[in-house]
LOFIMAR-423141 format. One record per residue (C-alpha): x, y, z. Coordinates in steps of 0.02 Angstrom, whole numbers, padded with zeros to 5 digits, always signed. Example, Ala and Ser with C-alpha at 12.3 -4.5 7.8 and 13.67 -1.06 7.14 Angstrom:
<nodes>
+00615-00225+00390;+00684-00053+00357;
</nodes>
This chain:
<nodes>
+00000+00000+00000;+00059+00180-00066;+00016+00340+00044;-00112+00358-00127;-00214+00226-00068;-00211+00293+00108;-00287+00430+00051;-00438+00339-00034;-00493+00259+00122;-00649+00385+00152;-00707+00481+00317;-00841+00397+00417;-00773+00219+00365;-00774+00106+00507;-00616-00005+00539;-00605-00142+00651;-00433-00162+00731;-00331-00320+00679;-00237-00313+00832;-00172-00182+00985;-00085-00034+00915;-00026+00106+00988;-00091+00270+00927;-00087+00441+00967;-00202+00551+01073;-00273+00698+00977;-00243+00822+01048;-00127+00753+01184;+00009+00675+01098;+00023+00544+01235;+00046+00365+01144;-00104+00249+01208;-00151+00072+01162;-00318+00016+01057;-00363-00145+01091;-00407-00283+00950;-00566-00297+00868;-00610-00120+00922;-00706-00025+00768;-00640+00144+00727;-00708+00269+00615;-00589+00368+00477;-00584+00537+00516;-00440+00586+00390;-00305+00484+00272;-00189+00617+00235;-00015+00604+00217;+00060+00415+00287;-00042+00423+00430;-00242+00424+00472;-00341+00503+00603;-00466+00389+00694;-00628+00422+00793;-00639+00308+00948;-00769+00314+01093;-00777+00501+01061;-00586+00528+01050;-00477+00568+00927;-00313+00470+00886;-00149+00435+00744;-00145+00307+00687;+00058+00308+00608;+00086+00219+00409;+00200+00094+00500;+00056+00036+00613;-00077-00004+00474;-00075-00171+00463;-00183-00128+00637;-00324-00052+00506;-00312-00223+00399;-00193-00134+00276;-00013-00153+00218;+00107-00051+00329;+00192+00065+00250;+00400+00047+00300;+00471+00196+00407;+00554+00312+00305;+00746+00282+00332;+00923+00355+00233;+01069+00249+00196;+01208+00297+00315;+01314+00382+00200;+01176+00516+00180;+01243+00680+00174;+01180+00830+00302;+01096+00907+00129;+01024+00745+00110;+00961+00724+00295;+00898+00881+00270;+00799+00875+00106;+00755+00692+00222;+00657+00810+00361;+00556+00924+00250;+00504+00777+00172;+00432+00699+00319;+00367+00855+00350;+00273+00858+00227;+00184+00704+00283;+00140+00777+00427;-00067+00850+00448;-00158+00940+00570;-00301+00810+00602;-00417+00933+00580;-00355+01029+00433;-00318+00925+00252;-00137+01005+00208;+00028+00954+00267;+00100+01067+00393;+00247+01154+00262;+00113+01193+00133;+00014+01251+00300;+00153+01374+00329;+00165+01307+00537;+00376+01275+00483;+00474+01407+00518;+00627+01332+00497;+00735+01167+00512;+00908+01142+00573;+01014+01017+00579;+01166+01000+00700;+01302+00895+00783;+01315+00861+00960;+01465+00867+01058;+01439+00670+01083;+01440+00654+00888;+01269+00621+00900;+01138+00729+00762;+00990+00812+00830;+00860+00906+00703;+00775+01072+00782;+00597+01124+00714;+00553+01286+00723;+00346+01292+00699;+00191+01400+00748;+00007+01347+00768;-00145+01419+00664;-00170+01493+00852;-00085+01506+01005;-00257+01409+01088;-00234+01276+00968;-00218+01100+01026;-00133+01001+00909;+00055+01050+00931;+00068+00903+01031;+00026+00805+00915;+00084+00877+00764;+00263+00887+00850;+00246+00691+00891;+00207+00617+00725;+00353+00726+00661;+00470+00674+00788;+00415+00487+00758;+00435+00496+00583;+00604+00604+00576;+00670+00467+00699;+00674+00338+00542;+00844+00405+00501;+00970+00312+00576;+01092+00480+00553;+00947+00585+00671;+00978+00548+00858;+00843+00658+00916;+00710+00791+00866;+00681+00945+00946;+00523+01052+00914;+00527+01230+00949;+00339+01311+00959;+00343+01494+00919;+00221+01615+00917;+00338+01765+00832;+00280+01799+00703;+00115+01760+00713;+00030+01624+00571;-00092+01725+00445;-00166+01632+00293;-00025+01722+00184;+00086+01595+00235;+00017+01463+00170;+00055+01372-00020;-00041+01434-00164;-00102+01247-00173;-00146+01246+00013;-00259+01407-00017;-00339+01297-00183;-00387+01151-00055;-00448+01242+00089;-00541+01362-00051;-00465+01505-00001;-00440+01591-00140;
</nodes>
């Protein structure tokens, strides 16, 4: 299964669970466990992940865990280990761009929530990637887990030792900083 056919599974469609899987909490970003046979509903398939309805919660369900939805996982992205910091790099926005708001249908670059990326090299040798991102609002709830499926998906990289996420609020997000084909989806122009 392709992140194309992730998107095709529709909203509303109820999923039973083909076995415990651990999903995040929208708008938490805790991990918690959903038990077998439990039916879920499809709230979004955007991106390599899909956002569930359960008992009147929200939660992420990550590509690499969708066997649990009775469909192929997809692998975790990864680099080979003579990947080059441009290449790690170019390796984060990408997985950036895989990341959604659960509420909102864009990914969070074409969003405009990045601010910025940077990559560096510990003291220990060790590499950590910094994200620098905003919220649609400083009330909003999803950073937590916006910052979590980025974190678990930048993590595939054997080269990345850790992710840090940086929530600013300076400047402040306005629809102008958003892609020209975010605007055409949300129907903003």
């Amino acid at each position: 299964m392709n992140i194309e056919q992730v998107a095709s599974l529709e909203r509303g469609q109820k999923l039973p669970l083909q076995r415990d899987v651990d999903a995040i909490a929208i708008p938490f970003g805790k991990t918690e466990t959903l038990a077998e046979d439990s039916v879920v509903s499809v709230m979004q398939a955007k991106g390599s992940s899909v956002s569930v309805g359960f008992e009147g919660r929200l939660f992420l369900i990550e590509g690499r865990n969708l066997d649990a939805l009775g469909l192929e996982p997809l692998p975790r992205p990864t680099l080979p280990e003579s990947a080059s910091d441009e290449e790690i790099e170019q390796f984060v926005w990408e997985q950036l761009r895989t990341c959604f708001d659960p509420e909102i249908p864009v990914n969070i670059v074409d969003l405009g929530l990045v601010y910025g990326c940077r990559l560096e090299r510990l003291i220990s040798g060790e590499r950590m990637v910094t994200i620098r991102m905003t919220l649609t609002a400083p009330g909003c709830g999803m950073g937590d887990v916006i910052a979590a499926d980025a974190r678990n998906k930048i993590l595939g990289a054997p080269q990345i030792n850790k992710v840090h996420t940086e929530i600013v609020f300076s400047p402040p997000w306005s629809r102008d900083m958003m892609s020209d084909e975010a605007k055409l989806e949300l129907g903003m122009f």
